[in-house]
C-alpha positions, 0 to 999 in steps of 0.5 A: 479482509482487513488483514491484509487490505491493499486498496488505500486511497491515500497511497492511490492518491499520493503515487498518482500525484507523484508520477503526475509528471510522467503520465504527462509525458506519456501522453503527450508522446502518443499520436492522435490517432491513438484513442485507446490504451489497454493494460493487463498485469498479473502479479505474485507474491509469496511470503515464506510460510505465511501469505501468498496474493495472486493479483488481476489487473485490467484498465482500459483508458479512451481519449474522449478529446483533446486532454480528456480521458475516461479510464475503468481499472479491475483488481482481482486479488486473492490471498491465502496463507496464515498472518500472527495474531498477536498471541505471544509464543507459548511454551509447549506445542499447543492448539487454539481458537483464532479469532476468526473461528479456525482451529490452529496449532502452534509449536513451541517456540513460533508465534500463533498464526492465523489462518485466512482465505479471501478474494478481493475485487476492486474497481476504480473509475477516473475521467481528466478533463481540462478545466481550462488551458492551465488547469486540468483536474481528475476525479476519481470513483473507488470501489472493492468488497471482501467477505467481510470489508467493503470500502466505497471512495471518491477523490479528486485533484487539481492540477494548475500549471505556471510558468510556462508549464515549467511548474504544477500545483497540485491540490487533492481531496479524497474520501473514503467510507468502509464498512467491517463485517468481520466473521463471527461479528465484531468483537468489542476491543479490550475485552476478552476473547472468551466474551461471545458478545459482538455486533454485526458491523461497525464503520470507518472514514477517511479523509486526505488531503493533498498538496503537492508541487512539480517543478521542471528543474532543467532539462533532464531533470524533475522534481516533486514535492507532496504533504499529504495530511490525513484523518480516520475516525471510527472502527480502527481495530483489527478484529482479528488481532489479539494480545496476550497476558503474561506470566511472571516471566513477561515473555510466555503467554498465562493463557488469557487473551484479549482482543486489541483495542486502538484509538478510534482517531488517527490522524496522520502526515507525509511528506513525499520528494522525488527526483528524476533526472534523464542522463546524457545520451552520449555517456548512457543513452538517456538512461533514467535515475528516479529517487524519492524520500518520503517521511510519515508520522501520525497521531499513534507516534508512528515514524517511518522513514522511506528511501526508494531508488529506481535506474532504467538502463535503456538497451539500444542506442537512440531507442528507447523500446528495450529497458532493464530497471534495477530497483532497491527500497529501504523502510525504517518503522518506529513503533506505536505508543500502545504497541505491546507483545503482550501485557504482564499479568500483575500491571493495570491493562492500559486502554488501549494495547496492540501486539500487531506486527504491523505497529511495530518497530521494524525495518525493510529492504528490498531489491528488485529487477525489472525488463521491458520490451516494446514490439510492433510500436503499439505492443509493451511487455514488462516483466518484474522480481523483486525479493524483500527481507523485514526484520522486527526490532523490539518483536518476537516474530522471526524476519519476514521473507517474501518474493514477488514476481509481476507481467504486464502487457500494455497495447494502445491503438 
């Protein structure tokens, strides 16, 4: 569902961008005779009373000639738990109507939950090709649909080597057309949610584009550098996110509320810098330290800010098949200019208004820990947890906390 949509070309775009270098490597390390890469990944993720996800993946990549590749991923994902509404927090112990039709009950003191339960299956299909000697390109097919939300998308990106292959430009263009069928139809933003007037399903688009460079600065260390820049038009609301009316007191709830409404345009810029730098195998046996930075802002005043650090520890000395990767995020987010916890009673509504958490201003951290292990020269294992903590900076919601565990197994032949 839209509440908690995780295919986004954008970030499928900008990451495949990124790690172009990476992938490079990986396949230039493969022998000739290796036609045929299977990857299996199960993942967990669990926010303390709120949302759980357990999540499928399987892709399959064959080398149909030199440098082409044809690859079919399959997401699985399915999400349960409850996510706030938007409704301020009411007074006394109370029960309610969500917009999606549930029937809930809130104590006093706690922000009112939404109920949900949905699966997600998603499919991706890319095919590489070399265009010619310098230039390769990658297109790529999306698909995933949900109960209510199905979105279709195409992408493409050129990749023009100079330099002796020392340098790489990157060009990217991707599409994507959603269509929302939310339960009990689409609610029509800024009105009241005692207004039993909706229609069926509305529409979403977006377009990005990408321009990316990847530079070899020497010889243990890589860099990049991405702007992306993005629109999406039509349908934007969460049609199951509220606001609230407030008393005299601007903090409780009068009992009236009314479904969100955002502009029906969102524009929206990223830059993206990553390092990678191989240190001395004498001193760390070629362990690996990647950072990356990368600031966004859009056309609804959001700012954030995203500091990232990854260091692989290889375990054996002139080895590389058994590796610790110790991981840490830190995310700042300002909010957007029509965030509200809720709107006093006695002023005009303003035309558009949001209480979702999600446009808040707030902050993350997380701090992971991961393992992998290579066996039988074809066989990879890798196993991951990280624990995340958000907090909320001008919100009434109490900090998020949430611990996500992930296996793989990775076989090529």
């Amino acid at each position: 569902m839209q509440l908690k949509k995780k295919a986004n070309l954008q970030r499928t775009l900008a990451t495949a961008t990124c790690s172009l270098i990476a992938t490079t490597m990986q396949l230039d390390a493969q022998a000739k005779g290796e036609k045929w890469e299977v990857n299996a990944t199960g993942f967990f993720y669990q926010e303390v009373d709120r949302i759980s996800v357990y999540e499928e993946i399987l892709s399959v990549k064959k080398e149909l000639g030199e440098n082409e590749y044809l690859s079919l991923k399959r997401t699985l994902d399915i999400m349960t738990g409850a996510s706030p509404t938007g409704e301020a927090e009411p007074q006394a112990s109370a029960t309610f109507t969500s917009p999606s039709g549930s029937s809930l009950s809130t104590a006093s003191g706690e922000s009112p939950l939404g109920e949900f339960q949905d699966i997600r299956t998603a499919y991706n299909l890319s095919w590489q090709k070399p265009l010619t000697k310098m230039l390769n390109s990658t297109w790529t097919v999306n698909y995933s649909y949900e109960y209510d939300y199905s979105a279709t998308g195409l992408s493409g990106l050129l990749s023009k080597d100079l330099e002796g292959r020392r340098t790489t430009i990157n060009y990217g263009v991707s599409g994507s057309f959603d269509r929302i069928k939310p339960t009990n139809g689409v609610p029509i933003g800024g009105t009241a949610t005692t207004n039993l007037t909706r229609y069926r399903a509305d529409n979403k688009f977006t377009l990005d584009l990408l321009l990316g460079i990847t530079r070899v600065l020497n010889r243990r260390a890589l860099g990049t550098l991405t702007y992306m820049r993005g629109t999406s038009s039509g349908y934007l609301n969460d049609p199951y996110k509220v606001y609230s009316l407030l008393n005299s007191d601007n903090l409780t709830p009068s009992g009236t509320t009314y479904f969100e409404h955002r502009p029906s345009l969102r524009r929206t810029n990223s830059v993206h810098t990553r390092v990678i730098r191989n240190r001395s195998e004498k001193s760390s046996m070629g362990d690996v330290v990647d950072f990356s930075y990368r600031y966004y802002w859009d056309s609804w005043d959001v700012k954030s800010h995203t500091a990232e650090l990854r260091y692989r520890q290889n375990m054996k000395k002139s080895k590389e098949d058994e590796h610790v990767i110790y991981h840490l995020r830190l995310y700042r987010q300002f909010e957007a200019d029509f965030y509200r916890y809720g709107v006093p009673a006695t002023q005009l509504i303003p035309e558009y208004v949001s209480a979702d958490y999600r446009l808040s201003s707030l902050a993350t951290a997380t701090v992971g820990i991961g393992w992998g292990q290579k066996y039988f020269k074809d066989l990879q294992v890798n196993v991951r947890g990280e624990f995340m903590y958000q907090w909320y900076i001008a919100s009434e919601l109490n900090a998020l906390q949430a611990v996500s565990v992930q296996g793989s197994l990775y076989y090529q032949f």
